[in-house]
C-alpha positions in Angstrom: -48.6 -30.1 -24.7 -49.0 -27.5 -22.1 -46.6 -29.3 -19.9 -43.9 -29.1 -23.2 -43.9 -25.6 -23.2 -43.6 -25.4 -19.6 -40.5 -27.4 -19.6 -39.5 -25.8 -22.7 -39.2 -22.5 -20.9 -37.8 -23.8 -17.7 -35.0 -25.3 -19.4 -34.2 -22.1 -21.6 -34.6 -20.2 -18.3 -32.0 -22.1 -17.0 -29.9 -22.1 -20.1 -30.1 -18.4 -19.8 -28.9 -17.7 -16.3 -26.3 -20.5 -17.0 -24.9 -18.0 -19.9 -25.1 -15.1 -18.0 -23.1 -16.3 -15.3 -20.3 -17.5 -17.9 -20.3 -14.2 -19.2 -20.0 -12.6 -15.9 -16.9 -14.5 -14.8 -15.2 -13.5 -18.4 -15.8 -10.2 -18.0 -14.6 -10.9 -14.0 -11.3 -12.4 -14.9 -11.4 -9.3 -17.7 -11.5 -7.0 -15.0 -9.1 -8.5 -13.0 -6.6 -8.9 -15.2 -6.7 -5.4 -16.3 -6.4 -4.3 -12.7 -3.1 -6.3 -12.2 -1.6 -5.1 -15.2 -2.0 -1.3 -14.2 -0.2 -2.4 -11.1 2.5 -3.8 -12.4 2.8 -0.5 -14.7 2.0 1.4 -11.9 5.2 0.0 -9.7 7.2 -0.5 -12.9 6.9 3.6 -13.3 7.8 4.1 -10.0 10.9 2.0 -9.6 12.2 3.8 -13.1 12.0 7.3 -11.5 13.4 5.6 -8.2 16.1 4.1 -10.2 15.3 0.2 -9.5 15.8 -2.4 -11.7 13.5 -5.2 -10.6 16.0 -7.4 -12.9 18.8 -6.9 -10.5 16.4 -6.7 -7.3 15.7 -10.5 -8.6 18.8 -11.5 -9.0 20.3 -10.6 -5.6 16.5 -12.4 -4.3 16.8 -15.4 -6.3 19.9 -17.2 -4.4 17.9 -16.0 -0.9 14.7 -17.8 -2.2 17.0 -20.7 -3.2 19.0 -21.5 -0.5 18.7 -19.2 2.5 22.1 -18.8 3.5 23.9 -15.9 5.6 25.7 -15.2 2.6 22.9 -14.4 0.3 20.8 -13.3 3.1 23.8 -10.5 3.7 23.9 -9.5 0.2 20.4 -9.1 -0.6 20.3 -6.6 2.7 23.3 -4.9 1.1 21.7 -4.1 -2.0 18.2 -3.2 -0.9 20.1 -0.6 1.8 22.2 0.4 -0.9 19.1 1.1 -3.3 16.9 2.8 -0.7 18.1 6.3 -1.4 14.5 7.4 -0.8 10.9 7.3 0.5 10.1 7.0 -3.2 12.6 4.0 -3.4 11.7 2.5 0.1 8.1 2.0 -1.4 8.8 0.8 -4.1 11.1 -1.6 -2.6 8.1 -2.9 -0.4 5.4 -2.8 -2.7 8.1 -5.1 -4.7 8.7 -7.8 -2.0 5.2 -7.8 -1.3 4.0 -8.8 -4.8 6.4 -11.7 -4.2 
């Protein structure tokens, strides 16, 4: 019997540290996730006062992540030199290509 109870609380030991460890990775992902999404917020605020729209900065990125060409190449240039008016922009701009 003695042996039972032993194994009984090994086992629920086990169980335990198993659930803990769950929990711990939820609350992880939790964490993460909130982290990324005050981020994104973060940049989105600062390309709105910058005056970049990350629909259009994709847009004129797309065909360069598509095909590679001079062509799109040249016009993605264009438009980031044409939309860094700033220090403010600049970073954003950065911060924006890195995330990609």
């Amino acid at each position: 019997m003695l042996q039972f109870f032993k194994m009984y609380f090994y086992l629920l030991g086990c169980f335990i540290m198993l659930l803990l460890q769950v929990l711990m990775q939820q609350q992880q992902g939790q964490i993460e996730d909130a982290l990324r999404k005050a981020q994104q917020d973060t940049l989105q605020q600062a390309a709105d006062e910058a005056g970049i729209s990350f629909t259009d900065l994709d847009s004129v990125l797309q065909p360069i992540i598509d095909s590679c060409t001079k062509d799109s190449i040249s016009s993605g240039k264009g438009w980031i030199l044409q939309h860094s008016s700033s220090p403010k922009a600049d970073q954003v701009l950065a911060q924006y290509l890195l995330k990609k």
